[in-house]
Each structure stands twice: as structure tokens, then as C-alpha cells.
Backbone of each chain as ProteinMPNN parsed JSONL, in Angstrom:
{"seq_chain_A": "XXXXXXXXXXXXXXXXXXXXXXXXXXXXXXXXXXXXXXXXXXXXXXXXXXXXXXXXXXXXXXXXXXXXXXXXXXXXXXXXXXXXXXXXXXXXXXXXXX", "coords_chain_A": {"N_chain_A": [[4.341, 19.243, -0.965], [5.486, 17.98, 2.002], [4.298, 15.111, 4.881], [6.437, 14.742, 7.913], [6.583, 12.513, 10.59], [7.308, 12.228, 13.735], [7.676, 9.661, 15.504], [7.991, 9.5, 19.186], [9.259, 7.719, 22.251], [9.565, 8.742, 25.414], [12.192, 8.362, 28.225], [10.621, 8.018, 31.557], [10.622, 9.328, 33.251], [11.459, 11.941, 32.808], [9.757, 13.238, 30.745], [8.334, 15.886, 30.627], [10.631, 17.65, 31.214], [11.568, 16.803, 28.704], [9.806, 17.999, 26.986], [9.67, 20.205, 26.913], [12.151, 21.48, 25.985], [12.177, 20.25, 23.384], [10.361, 21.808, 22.226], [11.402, 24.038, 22.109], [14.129, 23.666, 20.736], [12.978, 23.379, 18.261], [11.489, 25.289, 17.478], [14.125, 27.005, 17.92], [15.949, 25.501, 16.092], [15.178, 23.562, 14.161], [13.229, 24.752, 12.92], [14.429, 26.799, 11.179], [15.272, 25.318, 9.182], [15.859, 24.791, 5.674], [13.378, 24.31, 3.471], [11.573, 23.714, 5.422], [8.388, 24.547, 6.788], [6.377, 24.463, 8.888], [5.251, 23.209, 12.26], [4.0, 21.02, 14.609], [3.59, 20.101, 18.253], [2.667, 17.177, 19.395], [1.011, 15.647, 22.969], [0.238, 12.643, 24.47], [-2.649, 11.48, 25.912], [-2.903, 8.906, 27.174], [-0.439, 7.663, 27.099], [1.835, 8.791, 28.732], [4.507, 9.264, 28.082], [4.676, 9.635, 26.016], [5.171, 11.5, 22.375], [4.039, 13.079, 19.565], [5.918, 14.801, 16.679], [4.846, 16.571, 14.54], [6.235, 17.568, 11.338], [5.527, 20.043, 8.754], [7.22, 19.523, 5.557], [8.708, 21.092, 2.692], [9.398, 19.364, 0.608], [10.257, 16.046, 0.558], [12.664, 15.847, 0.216], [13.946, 17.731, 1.382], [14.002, 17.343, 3.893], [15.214, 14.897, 4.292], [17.08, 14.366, 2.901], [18.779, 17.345, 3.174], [18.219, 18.394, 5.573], [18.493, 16.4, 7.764], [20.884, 15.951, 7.13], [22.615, 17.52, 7.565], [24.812, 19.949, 9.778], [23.308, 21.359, 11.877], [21.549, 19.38, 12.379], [22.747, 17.139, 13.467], [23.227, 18.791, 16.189], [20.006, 19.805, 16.946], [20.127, 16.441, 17.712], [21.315, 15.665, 19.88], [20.431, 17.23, 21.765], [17.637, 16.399, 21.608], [17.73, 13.935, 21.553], [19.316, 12.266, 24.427], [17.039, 12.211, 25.385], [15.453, 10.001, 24.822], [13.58, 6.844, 24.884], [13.36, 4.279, 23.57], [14.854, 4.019, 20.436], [13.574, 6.705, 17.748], [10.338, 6.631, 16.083], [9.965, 7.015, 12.357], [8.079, 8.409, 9.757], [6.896, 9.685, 6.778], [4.495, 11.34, 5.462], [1.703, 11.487, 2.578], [-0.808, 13.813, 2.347], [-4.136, 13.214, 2.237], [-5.791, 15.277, -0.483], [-9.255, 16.264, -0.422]], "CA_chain_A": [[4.362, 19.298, 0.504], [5.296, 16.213, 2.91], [4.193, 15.788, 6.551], [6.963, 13.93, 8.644], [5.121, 12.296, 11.697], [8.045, 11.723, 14.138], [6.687, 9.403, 17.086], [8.92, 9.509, 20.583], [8.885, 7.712, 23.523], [10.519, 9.059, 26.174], [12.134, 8.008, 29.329], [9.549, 8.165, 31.684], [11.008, 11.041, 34.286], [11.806, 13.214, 31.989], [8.863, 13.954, 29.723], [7.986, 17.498, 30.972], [12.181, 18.596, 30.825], [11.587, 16.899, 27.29], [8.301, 18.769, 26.151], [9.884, 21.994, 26.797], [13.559, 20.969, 25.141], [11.659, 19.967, 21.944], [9.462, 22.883, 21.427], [12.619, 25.396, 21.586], [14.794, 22.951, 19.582], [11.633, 23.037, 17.378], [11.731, 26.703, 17.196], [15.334, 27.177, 17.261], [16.773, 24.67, 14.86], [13.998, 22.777, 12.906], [11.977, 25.912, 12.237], [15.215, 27.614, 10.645], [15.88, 24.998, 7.943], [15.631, 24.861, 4.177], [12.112, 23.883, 2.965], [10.879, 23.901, 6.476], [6.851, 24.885, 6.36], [5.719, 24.144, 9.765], [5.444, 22.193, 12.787], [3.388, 21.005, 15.822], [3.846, 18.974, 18.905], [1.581, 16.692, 20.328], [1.336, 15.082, 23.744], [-0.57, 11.596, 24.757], [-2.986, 11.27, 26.758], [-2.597, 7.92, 27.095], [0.843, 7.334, 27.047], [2.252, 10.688, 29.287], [5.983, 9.865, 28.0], [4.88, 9.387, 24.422], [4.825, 12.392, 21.852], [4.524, 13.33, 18.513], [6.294, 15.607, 16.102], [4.203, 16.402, 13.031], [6.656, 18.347, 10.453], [5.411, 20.171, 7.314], [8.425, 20.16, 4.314], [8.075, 21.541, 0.973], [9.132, 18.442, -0.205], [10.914, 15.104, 1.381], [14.625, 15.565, 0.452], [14.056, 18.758, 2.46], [14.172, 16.637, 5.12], [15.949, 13.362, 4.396], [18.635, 14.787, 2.025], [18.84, 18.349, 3.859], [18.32, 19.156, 7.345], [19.61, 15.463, 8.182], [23.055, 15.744, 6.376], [23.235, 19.033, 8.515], [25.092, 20.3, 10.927], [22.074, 21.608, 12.58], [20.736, 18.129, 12.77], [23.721, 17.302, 15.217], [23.102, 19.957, 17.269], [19.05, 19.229, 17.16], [19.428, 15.444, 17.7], [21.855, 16.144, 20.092], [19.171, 17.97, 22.225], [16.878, 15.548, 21.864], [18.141, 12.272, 21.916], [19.714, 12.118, 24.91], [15.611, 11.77, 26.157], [14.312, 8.887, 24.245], [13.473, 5.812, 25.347], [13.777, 3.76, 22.182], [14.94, 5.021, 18.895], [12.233, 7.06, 17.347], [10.323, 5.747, 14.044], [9.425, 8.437, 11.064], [7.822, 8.211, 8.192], [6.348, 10.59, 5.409], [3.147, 11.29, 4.768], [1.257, 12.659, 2.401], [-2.296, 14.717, 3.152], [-5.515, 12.981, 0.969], [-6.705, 16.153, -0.721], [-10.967, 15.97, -0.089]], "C_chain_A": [[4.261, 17.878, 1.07], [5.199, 16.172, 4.287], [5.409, 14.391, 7.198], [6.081, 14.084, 9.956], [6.387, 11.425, 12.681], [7.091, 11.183, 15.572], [8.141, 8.856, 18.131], [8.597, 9.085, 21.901], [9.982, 8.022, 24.63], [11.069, 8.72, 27.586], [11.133, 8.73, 30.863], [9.297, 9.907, 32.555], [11.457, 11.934, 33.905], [10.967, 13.811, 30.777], [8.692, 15.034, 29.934], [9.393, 18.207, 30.451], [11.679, 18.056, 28.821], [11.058, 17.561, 26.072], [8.633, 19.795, 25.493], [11.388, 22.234, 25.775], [13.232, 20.775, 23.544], [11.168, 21.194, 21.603], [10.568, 24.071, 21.578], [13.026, 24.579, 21.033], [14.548, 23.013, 18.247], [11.799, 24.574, 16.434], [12.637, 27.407, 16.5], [16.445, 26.914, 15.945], [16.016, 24.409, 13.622], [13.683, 24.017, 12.219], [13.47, 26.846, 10.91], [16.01, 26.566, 9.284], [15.231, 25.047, 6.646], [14.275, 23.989, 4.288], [11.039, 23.59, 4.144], [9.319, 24.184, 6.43], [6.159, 24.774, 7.932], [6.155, 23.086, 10.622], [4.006, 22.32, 14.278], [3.881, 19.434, 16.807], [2.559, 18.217, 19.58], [1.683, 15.702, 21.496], [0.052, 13.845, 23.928], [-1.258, 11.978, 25.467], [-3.194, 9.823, 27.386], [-1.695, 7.54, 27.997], [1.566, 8.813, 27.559], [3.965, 11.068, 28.693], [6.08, 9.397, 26.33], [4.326, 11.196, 23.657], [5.157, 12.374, 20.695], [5.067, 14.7, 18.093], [5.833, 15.582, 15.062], [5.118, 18.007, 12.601], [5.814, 18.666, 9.09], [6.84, 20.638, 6.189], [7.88, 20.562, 3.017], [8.434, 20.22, 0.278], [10.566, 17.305, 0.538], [12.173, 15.129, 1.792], [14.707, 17.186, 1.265], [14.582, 18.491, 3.623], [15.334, 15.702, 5.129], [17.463, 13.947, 3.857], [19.425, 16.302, 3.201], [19.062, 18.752, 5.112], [18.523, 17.547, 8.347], [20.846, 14.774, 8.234], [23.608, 17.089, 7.606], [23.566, 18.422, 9.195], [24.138, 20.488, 12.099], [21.25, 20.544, 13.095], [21.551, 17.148, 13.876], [23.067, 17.617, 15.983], [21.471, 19.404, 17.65], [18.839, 17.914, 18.283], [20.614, 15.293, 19.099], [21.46, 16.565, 21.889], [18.227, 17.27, 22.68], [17.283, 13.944, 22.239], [18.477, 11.666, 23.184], [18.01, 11.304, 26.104], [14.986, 10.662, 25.803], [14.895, 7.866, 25.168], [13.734, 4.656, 24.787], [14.234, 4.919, 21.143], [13.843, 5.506, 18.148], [11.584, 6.289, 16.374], [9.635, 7.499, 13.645], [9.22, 7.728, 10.432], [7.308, 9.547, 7.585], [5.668, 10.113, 5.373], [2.682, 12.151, 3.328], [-0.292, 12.731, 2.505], [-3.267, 14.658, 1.984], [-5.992, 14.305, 0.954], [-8.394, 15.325, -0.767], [-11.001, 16.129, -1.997]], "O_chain_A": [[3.459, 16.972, 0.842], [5.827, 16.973, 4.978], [5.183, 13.214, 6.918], [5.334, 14.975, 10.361], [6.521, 10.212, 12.52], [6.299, 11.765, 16.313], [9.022, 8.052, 17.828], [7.876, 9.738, 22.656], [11.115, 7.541, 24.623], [10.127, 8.825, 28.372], [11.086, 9.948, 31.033], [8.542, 10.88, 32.555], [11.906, 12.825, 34.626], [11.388, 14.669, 30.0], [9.096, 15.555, 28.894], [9.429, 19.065, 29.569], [11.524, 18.876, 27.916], [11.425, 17.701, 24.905], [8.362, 20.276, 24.392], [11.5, 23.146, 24.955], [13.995, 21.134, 22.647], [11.612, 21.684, 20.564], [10.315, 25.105, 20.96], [12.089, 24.281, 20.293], [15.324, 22.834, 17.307], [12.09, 24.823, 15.264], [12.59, 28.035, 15.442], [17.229, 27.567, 15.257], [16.146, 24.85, 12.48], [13.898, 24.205, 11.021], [13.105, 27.404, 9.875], [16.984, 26.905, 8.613], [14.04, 25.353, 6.583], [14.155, 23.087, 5.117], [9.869, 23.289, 3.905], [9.074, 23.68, 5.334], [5.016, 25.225, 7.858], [6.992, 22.24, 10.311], [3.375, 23.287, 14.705], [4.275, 18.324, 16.447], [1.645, 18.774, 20.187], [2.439, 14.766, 21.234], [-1.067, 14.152, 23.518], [-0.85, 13.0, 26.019], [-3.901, 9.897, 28.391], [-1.837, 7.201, 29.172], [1.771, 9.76, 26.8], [4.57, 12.139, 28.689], [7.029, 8.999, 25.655], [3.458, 11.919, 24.146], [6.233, 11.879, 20.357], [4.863, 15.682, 18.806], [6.191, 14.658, 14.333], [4.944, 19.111, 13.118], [5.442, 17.733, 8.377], [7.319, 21.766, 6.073], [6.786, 20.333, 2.5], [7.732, 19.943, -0.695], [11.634, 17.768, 0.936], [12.748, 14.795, 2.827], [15.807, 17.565, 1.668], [15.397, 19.148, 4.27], [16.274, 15.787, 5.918], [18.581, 13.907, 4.369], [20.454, 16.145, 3.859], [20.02, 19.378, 5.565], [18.683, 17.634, 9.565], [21.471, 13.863, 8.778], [24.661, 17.345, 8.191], [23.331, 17.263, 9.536], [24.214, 19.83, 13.137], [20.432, 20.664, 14.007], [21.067, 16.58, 14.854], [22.271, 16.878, 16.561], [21.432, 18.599, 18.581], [18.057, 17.901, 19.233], [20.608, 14.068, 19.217], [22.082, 16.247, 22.903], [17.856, 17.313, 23.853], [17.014, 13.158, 23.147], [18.048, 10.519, 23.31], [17.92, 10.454, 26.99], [13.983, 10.302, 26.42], [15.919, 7.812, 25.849], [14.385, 3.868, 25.472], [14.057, 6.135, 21.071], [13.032, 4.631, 17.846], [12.163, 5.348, 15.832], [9.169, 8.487, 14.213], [9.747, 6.629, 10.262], [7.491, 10.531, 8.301], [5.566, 8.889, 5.283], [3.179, 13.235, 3.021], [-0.944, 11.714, 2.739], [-3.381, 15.479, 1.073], [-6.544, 14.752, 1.959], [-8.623, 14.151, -1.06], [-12.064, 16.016, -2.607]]}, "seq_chain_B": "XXXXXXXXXXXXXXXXXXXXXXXXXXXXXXXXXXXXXXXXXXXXXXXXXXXXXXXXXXXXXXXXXXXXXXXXXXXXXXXXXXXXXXXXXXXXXXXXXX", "coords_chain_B": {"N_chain_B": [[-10.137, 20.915, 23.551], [-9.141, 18.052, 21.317], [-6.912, 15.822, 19.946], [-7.694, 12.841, 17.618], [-5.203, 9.797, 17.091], [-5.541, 7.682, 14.977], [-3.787, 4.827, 13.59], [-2.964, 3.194, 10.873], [-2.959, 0.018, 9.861], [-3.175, -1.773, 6.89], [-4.946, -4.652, 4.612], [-2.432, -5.4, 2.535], [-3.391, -5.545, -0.92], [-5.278, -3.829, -0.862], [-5.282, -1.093, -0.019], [-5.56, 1.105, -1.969], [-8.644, 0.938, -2.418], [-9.548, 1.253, 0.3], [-8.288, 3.704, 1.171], [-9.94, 5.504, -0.392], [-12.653, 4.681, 0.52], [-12.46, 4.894, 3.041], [-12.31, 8.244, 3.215], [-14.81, 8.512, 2.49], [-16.487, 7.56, 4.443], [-15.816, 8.607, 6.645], [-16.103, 11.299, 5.662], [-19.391, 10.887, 5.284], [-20.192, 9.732, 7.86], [-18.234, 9.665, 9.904], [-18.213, 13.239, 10.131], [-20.396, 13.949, 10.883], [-20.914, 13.677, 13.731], [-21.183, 13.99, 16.915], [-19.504, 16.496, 18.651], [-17.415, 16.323, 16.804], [-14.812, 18.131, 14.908], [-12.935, 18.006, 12.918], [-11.019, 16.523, 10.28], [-8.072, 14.62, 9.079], [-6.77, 12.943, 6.565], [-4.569, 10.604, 5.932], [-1.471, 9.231, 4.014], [1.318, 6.939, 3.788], [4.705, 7.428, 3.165], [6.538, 5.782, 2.923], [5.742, 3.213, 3.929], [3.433, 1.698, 2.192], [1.101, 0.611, 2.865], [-0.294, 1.493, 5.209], [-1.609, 4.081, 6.744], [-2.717, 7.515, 8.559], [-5.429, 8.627, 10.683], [-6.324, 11.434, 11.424], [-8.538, 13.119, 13.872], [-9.888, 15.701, 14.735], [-11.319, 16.665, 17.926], [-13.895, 18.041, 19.969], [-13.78, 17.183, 22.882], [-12.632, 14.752, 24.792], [-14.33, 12.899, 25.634], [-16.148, 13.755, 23.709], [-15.403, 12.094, 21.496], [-14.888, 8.855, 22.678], [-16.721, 8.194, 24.565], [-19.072, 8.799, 22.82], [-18.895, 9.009, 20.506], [-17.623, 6.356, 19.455], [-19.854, 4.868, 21.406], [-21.903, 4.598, 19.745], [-24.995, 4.005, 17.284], [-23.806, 4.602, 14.864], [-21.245, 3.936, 15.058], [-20.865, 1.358, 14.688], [-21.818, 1.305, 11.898], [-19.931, 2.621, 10.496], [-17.443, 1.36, 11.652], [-17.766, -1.137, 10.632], [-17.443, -0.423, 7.275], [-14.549, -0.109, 7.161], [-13.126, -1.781, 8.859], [-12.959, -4.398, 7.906], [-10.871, -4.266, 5.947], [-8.809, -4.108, 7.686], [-5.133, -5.311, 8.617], [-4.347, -5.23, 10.587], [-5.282, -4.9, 14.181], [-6.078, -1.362, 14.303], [-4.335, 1.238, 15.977], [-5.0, 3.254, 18.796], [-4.951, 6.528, 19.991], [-5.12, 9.472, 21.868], [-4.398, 13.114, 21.72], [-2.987, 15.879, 22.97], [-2.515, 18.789, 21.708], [0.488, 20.941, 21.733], [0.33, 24.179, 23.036], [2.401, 27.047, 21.68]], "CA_chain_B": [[-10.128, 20.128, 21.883], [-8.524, 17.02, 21.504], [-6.849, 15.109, 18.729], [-7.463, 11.716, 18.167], [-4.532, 9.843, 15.746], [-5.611, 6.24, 14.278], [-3.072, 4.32, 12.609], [-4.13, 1.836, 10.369], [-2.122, -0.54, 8.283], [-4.337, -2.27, 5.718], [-4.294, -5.622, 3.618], [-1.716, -4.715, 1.33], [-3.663, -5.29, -1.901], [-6.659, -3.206, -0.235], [-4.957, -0.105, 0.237], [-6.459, 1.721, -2.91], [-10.042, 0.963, -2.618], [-9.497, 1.361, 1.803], [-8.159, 5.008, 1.056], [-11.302, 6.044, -0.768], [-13.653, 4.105, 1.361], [-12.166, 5.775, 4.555], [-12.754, 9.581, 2.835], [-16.394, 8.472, 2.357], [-17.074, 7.183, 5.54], [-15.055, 9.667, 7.127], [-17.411, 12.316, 5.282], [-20.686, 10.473, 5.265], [-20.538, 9.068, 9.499], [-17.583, 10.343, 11.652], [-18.363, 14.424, 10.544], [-21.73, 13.896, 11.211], [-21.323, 13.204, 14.834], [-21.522, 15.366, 18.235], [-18.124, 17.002, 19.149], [-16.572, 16.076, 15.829], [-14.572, 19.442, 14.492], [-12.533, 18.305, 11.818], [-10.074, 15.48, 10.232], [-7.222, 14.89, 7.698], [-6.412, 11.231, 6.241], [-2.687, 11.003, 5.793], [-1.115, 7.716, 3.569], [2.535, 7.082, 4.476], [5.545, 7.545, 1.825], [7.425, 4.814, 3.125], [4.651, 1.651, 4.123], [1.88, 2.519, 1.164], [-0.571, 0.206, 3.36], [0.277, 2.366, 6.715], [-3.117, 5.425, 7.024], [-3.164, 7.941, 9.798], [-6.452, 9.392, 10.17], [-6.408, 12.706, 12.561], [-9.84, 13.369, 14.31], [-10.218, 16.522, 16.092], [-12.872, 16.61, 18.775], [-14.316, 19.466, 21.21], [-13.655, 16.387, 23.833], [-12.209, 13.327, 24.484], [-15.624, 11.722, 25.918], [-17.145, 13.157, 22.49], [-14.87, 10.499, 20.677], [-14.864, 7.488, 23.2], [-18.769, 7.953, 25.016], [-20.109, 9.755, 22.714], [-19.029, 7.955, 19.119], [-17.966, 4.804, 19.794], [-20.901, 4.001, 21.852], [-23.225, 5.001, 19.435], [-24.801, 3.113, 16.134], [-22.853, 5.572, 13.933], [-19.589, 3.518, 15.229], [-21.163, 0.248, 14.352], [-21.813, 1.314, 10.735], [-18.065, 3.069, 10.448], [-16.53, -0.037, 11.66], [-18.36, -1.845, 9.475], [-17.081, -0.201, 6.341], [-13.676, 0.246, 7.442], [-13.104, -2.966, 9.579], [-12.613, -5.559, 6.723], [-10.014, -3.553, 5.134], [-7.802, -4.151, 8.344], [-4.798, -6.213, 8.631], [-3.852, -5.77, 12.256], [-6.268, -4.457, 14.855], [-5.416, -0.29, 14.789], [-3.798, 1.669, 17.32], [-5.596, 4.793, 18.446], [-4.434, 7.225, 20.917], [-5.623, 10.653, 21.996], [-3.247, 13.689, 22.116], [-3.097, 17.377, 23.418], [-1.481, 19.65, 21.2], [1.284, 21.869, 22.445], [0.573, 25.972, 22.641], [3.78, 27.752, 21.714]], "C_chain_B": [[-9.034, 19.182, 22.578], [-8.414, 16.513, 20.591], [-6.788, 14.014, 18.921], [-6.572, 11.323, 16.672], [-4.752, 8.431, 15.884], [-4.66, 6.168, 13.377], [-3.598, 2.979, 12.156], [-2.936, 1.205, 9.241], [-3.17, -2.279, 7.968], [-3.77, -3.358, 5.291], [-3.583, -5.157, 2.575], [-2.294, -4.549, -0.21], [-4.97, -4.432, -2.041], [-6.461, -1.803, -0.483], [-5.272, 1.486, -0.826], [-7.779, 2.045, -2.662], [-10.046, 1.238, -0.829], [-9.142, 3.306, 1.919], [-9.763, 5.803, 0.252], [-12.053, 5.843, -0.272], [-14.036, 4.877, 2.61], [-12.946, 7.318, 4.372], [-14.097, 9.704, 2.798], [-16.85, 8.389, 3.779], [-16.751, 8.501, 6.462], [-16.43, 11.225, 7.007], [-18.636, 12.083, 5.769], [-21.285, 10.492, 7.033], [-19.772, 9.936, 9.944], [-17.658, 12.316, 11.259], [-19.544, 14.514, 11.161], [-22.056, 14.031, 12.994], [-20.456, 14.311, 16.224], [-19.607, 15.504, 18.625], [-17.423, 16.945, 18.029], [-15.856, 18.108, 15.147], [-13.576, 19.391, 13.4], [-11.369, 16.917, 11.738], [-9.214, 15.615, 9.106], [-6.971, 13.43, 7.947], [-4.858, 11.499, 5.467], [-2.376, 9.63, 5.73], [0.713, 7.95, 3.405], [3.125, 6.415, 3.06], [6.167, 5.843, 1.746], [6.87, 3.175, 3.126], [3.269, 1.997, 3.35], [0.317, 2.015, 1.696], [-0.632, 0.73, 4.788], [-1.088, 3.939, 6.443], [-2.824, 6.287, 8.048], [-4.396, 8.325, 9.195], [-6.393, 10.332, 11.58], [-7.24, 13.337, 12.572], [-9.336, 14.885, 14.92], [-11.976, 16.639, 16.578], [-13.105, 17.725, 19.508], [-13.364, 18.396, 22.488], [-13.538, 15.346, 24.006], [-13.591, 12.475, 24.601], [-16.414, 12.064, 24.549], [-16.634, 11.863, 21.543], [-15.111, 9.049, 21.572], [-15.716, 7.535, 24.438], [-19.387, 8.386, 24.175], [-20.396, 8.394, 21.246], [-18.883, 6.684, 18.758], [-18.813, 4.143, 20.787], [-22.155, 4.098, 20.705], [-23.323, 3.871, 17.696], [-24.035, 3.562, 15.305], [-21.691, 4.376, 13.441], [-19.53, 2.126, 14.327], [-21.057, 0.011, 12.827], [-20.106, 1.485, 10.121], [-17.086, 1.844, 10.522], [-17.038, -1.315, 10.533], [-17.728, -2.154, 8.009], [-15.314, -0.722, 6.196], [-12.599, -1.039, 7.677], [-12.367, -3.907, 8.92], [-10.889, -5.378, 6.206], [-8.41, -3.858, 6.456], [-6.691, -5.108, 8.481], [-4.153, -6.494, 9.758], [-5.304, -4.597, 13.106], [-5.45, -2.859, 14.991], [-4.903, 0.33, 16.477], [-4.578, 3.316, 16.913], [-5.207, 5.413, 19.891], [-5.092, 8.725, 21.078], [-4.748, 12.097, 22.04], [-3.741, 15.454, 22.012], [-1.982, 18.001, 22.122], [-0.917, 20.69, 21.461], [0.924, 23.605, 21.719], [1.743, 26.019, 22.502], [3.211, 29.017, 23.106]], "O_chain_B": [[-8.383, 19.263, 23.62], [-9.442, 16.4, 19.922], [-6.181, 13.583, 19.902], [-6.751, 11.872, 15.585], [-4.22, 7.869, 16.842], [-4.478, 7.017, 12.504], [-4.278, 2.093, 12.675], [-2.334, 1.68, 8.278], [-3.563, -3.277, 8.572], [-2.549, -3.505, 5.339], [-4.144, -4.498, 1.7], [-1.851, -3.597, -0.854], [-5.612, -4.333, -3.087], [-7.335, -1.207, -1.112], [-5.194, 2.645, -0.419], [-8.158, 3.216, -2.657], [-11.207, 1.623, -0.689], [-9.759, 4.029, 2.702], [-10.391, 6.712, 0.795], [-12.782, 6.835, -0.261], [-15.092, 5.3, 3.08], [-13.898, 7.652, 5.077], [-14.644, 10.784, 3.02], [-17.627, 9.247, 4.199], [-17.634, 9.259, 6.865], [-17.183, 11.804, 7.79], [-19.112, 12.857, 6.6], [-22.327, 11.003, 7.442], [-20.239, 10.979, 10.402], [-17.112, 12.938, 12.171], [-19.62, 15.305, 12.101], [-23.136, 14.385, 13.466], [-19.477, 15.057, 16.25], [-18.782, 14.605, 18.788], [-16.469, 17.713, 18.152], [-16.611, 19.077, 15.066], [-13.25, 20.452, 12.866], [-10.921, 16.365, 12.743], [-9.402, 16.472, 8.243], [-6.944, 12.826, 9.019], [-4.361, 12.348, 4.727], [-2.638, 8.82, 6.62], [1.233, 8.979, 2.973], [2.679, 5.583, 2.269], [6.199, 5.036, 0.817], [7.376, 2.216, 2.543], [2.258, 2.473, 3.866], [-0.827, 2.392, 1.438], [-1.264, -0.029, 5.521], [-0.773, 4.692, 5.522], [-2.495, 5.5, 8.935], [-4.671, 8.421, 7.999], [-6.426, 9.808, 12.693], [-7.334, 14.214, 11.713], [-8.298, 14.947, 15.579], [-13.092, 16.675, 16.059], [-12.115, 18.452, 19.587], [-12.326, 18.868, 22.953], [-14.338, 14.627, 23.406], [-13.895, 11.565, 23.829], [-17.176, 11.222, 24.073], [-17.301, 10.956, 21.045], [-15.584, 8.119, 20.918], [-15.339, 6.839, 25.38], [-20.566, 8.527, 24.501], [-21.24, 7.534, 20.993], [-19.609, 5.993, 18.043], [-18.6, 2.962, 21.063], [-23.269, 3.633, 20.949], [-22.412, 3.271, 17.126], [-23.343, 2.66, 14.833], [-21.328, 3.993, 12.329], [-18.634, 1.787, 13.554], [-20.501, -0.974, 12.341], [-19.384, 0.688, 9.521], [-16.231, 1.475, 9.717], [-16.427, -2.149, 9.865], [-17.498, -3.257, 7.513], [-14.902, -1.51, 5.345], [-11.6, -1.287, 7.002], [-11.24, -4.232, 9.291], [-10.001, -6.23, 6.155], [-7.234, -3.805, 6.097], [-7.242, -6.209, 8.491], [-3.551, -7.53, 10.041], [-6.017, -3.765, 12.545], [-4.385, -2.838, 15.608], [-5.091, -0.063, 17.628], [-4.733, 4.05, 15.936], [-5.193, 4.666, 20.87], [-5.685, 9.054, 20.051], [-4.111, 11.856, 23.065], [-4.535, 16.025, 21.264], [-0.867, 17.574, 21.825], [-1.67, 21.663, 21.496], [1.108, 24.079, 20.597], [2.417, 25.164, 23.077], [3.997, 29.865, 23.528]]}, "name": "protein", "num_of_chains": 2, "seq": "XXXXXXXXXXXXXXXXXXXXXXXXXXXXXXXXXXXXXXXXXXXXXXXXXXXXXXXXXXXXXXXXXXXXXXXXXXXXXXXXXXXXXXXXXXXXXXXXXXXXXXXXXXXXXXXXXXXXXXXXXXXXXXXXXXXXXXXXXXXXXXXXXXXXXXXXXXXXXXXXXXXXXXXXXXXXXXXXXXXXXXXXXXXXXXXXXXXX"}
């Protein structure tokens, strides 16, 4: 299991249309690919037009190889992109077992 | 509730003995303390000296009046501190209901 930790900033007048655009996108697209496992969004308090995307995959090329060669990842980025402010950054994590 | 997400990128030859250090301290000081409800330490695929650490709190003032005013913070930073190779970034964030 790998957690992608997408961080987004978004143009500034459009965070709310974006919130709601992500979490169906989230639903719709993300949630329906191969090795998929989870997801949550989180909003700043801080920063009101910054947010994250924490993905769970079963395993990286789920992601990297998979559901970003897609079609579906079009369509997704597509969706989203059109809101950012910069280009996002990602990375992979993985989760210190205790 | 409220999540708080520290990013931390470490002296690069640190990043071993800074991952175990953190889990201790982590355990030993920041559960210990008022509002605290739970955390995960998360080391990044891509930058191996790159950390999140993801607090959850009852409340934002229990993380920033409650814990960083208190000696707790003093000791925590203490441990932790050395190990740094840029000053972290810490942010607070709501997490989205579906």
C-alpha cells in the first residue's frame, strides 16, 4: 500500500466551484480505478485556495503506470486542471508502521 | 477535529536515525498532550529525507495554544529540531465530509 499526497493550489475565486469538482471527480473517476483503496480531501485553514488530495493505492504503478496512462486520467485532469494555480507537486508515501 | 500536516525535510544523512526519533517523541510527548487524538508519520518514495507527520486534534487552539505554548513543545523541538535542514512547513486542514 502507497499513499499519494497530491498538494493544489488553486486560483483564488474558484476554490469552493473547485472543492466540490474534486470530490465528484474523486468519486467518479479516481475511486473507479485499478488498485484504487481510498481517498480523502483536505482543505487549509490557512491557505483557503490550498488543498490536499491524500490517495490510498495498492501499490505505486497503480498510480504512476495505471490510472495516469489512462484515459480516465484525461477526463479527471481535465476536470481539474483547468483550477490550479500552479502545477500541482505529488509524491508517494509510505505509512511508518508503530 | 482538525488535522495538522508537518512537512519536514531532514539532513540527508539523518534521515534514518530522524525517522525513529520522531516515532518516539511522537509516542513519548505529542500523544500525551490535551486535544491530541491521533497521528501517522509518512516518509516520501520519491525525496527519502522529505517526512509528513499528520496530527489530529479535537481543536486547532489544542495544537497552537495549547501545545506549542507549553514545556512539552520545548522538549519535542528539542529532539526533533537538530535533525532539520530547512525550517518545516506546518499547516492546519479540515477534512472534507462526502
Amino acid at each position: 500500500m502507497i499513499t499519494e499526497v497530491a498538494d493544489f493550489l488553486i486560483l483564488e475565486d474558484k476554490s469552493s466551484t473547485f472543492e466540490g469538482e474534486l470530490a465528484r471527480a474523486a468519486k467518479d473517476i479516481l475511486a473507479k480505478a485499478k488498485g484504487y483503496v481510498g481517498h480523502k480531501i483536505l482543505s487549509s485553514h490557512e491557505t483557503p485556495n490550498r488543498f490536499l488530495l491524500v490517495v490510498e493505492w495498492e501499490t505505486i504503478e497503480d498510480h504512476v503506470m495505471g490510472f495516469r496512462q489512462s484515459e480516465a486520467f484525461i477526463e479527471w485532469r481535465g476536470i481539474i486542471g483547468p483550477f490550479f494555480k500552479n502545477p500541482p507537486t505529488v509524491e508517494h508515501f509510505n505509512v511508518r508502521k508503530e
